[in-house]
Legacy VTK file of the C-alpha trace (Angstrom):
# vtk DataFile Version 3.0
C-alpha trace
ASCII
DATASET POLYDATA
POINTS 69 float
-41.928 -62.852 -120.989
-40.933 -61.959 -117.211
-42.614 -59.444 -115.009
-41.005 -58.283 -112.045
-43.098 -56.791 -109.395
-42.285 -55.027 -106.260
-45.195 -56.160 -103.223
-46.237 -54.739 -100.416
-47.037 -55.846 -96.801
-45.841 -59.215 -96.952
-44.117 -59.981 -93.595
-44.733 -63.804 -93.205
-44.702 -67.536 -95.345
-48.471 -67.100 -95.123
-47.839 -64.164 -97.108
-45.897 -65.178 -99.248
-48.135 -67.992 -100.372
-51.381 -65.819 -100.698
-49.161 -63.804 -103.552
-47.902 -67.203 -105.004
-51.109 -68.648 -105.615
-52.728 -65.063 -106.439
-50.357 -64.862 -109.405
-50.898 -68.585 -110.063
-54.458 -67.746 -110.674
-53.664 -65.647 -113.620
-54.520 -66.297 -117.048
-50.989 -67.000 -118.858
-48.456 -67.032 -115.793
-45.997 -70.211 -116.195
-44.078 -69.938 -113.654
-44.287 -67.300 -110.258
-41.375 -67.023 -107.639
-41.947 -65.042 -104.488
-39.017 -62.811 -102.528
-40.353 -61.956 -98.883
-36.913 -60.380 -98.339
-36.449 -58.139 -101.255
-40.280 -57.662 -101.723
-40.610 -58.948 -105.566
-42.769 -61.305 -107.203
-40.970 -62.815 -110.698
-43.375 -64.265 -113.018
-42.572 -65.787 -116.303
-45.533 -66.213 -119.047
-47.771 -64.243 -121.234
-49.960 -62.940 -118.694
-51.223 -59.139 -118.721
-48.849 -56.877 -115.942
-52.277 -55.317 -115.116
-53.892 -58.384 -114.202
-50.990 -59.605 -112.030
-51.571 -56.229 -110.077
-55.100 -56.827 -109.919
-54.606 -60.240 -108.300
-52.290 -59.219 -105.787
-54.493 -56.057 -104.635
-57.560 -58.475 -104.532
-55.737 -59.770 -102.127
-55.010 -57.496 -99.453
-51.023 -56.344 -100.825
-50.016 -53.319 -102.717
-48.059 -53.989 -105.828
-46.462 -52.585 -108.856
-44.247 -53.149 -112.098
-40.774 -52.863 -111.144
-37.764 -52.874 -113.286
-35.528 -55.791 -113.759
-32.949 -56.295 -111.427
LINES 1 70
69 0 1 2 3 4 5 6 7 8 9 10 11 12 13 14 15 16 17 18 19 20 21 22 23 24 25 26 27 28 29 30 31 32 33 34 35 36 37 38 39 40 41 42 43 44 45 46 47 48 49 50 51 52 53 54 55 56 57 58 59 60 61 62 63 64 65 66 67 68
């Protein structure tokens, strides 16, 4: 299964890592890939869109499901 979700308030690498591993940390995610320049997180597996949210909020972004592309 892929989730797509649009982030908030990334503006640097550092950024961008802090939602990688955030994602990582979820129960079920395979695989995560990261846009800075479109704003969207990609994330293959079985993990629950509400706890992918969760993780990125915990850490200091906004973020939301977002349709495909």
């Amino acid at each position: 299964m892929t989730h797509i979700l649009s982030i908030t308030g990334m503006s640097c690498g550092h950024c961008v890592r802090a939602v990688t591993s955030a994602l990582e940390s979820v129960a079920g995610v395979e695989s995560v890939a990261v846009d800075l320049e479109l704003g969207r997180a990609r994330v293959e597996g079985q993990a629950d869109v509400d706890a992918l949210v969760a993780a990125v909020v915990a850490e200091g972004y906004g973020a939301e499901s977002a349709p495909f592309e």
